[in-house]
N, C-alpha and C positions, 0 to 999 in steps of 0.2 A: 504494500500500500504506500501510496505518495505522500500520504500525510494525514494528522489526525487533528481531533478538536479533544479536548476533555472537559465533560461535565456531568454533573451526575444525573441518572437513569431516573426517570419520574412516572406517577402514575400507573405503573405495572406495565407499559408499552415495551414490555421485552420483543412480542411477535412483532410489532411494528416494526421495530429496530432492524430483525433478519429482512421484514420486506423490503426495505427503504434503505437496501444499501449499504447497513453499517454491521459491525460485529461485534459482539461482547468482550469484552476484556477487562476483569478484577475489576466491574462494578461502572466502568464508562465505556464506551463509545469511538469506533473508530472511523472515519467515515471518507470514503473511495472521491476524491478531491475533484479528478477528474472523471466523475461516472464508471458507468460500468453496466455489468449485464448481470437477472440474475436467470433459472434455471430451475425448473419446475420438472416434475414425473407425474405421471399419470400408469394404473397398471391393469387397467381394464378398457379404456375407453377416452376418446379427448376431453368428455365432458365429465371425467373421473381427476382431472389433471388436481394436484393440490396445490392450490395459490395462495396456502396460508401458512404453507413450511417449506423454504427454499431448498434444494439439493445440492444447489451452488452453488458461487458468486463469483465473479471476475472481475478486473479494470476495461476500462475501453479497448487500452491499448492492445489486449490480450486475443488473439485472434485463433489460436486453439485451447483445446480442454479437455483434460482427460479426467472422467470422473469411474468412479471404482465403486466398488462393495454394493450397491443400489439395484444388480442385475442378476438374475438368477438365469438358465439355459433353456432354452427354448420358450420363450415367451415375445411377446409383445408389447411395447414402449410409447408411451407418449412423451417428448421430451419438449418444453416451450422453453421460450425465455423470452422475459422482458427487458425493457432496454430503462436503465436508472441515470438520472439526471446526474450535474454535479453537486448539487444541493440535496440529492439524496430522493429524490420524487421517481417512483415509480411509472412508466407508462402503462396507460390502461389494457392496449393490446398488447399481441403477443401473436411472434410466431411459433410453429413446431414442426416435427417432423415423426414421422411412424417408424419404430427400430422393432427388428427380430433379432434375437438372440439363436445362435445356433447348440450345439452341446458341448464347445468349447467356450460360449462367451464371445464370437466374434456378431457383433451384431454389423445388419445390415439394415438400408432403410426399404422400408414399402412404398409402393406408387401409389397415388391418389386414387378412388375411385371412381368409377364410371357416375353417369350424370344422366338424369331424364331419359330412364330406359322404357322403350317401348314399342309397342304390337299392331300390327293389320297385317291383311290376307294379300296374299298375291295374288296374281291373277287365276291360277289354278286350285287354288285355296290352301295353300301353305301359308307359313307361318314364316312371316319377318321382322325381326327384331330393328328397332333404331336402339341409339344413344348417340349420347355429347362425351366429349369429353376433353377439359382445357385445363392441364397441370398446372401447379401455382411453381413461381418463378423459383430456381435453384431445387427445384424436387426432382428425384430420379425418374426418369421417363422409364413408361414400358417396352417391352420388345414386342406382345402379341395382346389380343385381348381373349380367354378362353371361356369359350361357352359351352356350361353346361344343363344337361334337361334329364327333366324324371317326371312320373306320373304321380299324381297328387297322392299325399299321402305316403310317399316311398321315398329315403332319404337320399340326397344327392352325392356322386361319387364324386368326389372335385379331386381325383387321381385319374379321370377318362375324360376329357373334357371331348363333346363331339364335333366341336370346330373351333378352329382360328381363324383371327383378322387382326392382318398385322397392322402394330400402332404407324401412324406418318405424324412429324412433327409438322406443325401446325394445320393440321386437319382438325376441324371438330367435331362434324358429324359422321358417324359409320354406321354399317348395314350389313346384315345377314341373312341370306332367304334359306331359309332349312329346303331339303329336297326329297326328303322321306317321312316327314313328318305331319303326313295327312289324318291324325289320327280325329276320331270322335268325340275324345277323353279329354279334360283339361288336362294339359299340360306345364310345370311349375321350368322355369328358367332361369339363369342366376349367368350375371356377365362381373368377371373377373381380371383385372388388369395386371398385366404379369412381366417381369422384370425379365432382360437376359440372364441374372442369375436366380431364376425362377423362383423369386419371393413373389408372391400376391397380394395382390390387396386385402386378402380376407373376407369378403363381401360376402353376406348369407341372404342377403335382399331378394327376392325374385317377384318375378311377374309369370304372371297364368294367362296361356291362348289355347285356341283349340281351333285346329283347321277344322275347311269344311271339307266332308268328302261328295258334299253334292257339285262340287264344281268338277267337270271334265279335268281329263290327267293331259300328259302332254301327248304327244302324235308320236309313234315309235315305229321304223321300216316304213317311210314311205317311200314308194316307188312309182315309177311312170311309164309308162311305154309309147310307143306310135300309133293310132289306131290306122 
C-alpha cells in the first residue's frame, strides 16, 4: 500500500471498512491512496455473488492477481470486482466472469450464454430453432454452439449433442433446421455455447416445439424422361 491515514474505527463499521477499500490493522485503518479494485465470489450462481465480504483487494496499479484457498475442483465460479475510488468509494457496478475449476485446480473461464432462443416450423414442418447471441467485451468467445433435444419428461444427455453451428465473431443471429425431427410429441431443446477447450456455458434453459407431421416431407428420386 502507498500510504495510510490513522484514526480510530467508529460505530462498529468494520464490514464497511473491507468494502470501501481499507484494511484493518491493530484497531485503525489503512487506506489504498491511489484506488484500487476489490473482488467478490459467488458459488452457485451470479446472483449468489457476496458483496458484503470481499475475497480481495488490490491497488490500481496492480494488473494481475493471484488469489488461493477460495476454490475447490471441479466447480463453478463467479468472480466480480469492483472498481474503488481514491477516497475509498466503492463503484456501484461490477464486472465478472464464469471460472470452472478442473481436478487439479486449473480453472478456466465459461462463454456467455445464448440469448432469445426460439421456435417455428419450416416449410415441411420441422422444427427451427433461432437465437442471439453478443458476448460482452474481453469474455472468451465460443468455438460451436451444441444443440441438444429429448422428449419431455426424459432427461437430456449434454455428452450427445445432435448438432452444431459454428460461433462467427460478430454474427448475432443463428439458425438451425433439424431434418428428422418430425415428430408429434413435444419436444424439450437446450442451446449450449461451447468453448475450443470444451467448457460450456452450463445452460439447463430449454424450449418445447413439436413438428407437424401433417405437412408433406420433401420429394426423394425424382426423375424424368422424354415422352
Amino acid at each position: 500500500m502507498t500510504g495510510y491515514r490513522r484514526g480510530m474505527l467508529q460505530e462498529g463499521r468494520f464490514g464497511w471498512c473491507g468494502r470501501s477499500g481499507m484494511a484493518l490493522s491493530d484497531g485503525y485503518y489503512w487506506t489504498r491512496r491511489n484506488g484500487g479494485y476489490n473482488f467478490y465470489l459467488g458459488r452457485q450462481a451470479l446472483s449468489e455473488i457476496d458483496f458484503d465480504h470481499p475475497m480481495a483487494v488490490c491497488e490500481a496499479t496492480v494488473k494481475e492477481l493471484e488469489i488461493g484457498g477460495v476454490f475447490a475442483a471441479g466447480q463453478d465460479y463467479w468472480v466480480a470486482v469492483r472498481a474503488v475510488s481514491q477516497f475509498g468509494l466503492e463503484s456501484a457496478g461490477y464486472s465478472w466472469v464464469r471460472v470452472r475449476t478442473d481436478g487439479l485446480l486449473a480453472g478456466k473461464m465459461a462463454p456467455d450464454q445464448v440469448r432469445n432462443v426460439r421456435t417455428c416450423l419450416t416449410y415441411n414442418g420441422m422444427v427451427r430453432l433461432e437465437w442471439d447471441y453478443e458476448p460482452r467485451a474481453g469474455i472468451v468467445r465460443p468455438g460451436t454452439f451444441n444443440i441438444y433435444v429429448t422428449l419431455a419428461g426424459v432427461p437430456f444427455n449434454y455428452l450427445s449433442p445432435v448438432a452444431t453451428v459454428a460461433y462467427r465473431e460478430g454474427r448475432r443471429t443463428y439458425l438451425w433446421n433439424s431434418s428428422d425431427l418430425g415428430s408429434p410429441y413435444p419436444m424439450k431443446f437446450v442451446i449450449r455455447a461451447v468453448t475450443a477447450d470444451g467448457i460450456d456455458d452450463g445452460s439447463q434453459r430449454y424450449i418445447t416445439a413439436r413438428g407437424d407431421i401433417r405437412y408433406p416431407g420433401d420429394a426423394e428420386d425424382l426423375g424424368a424422361e422424354q415422352a
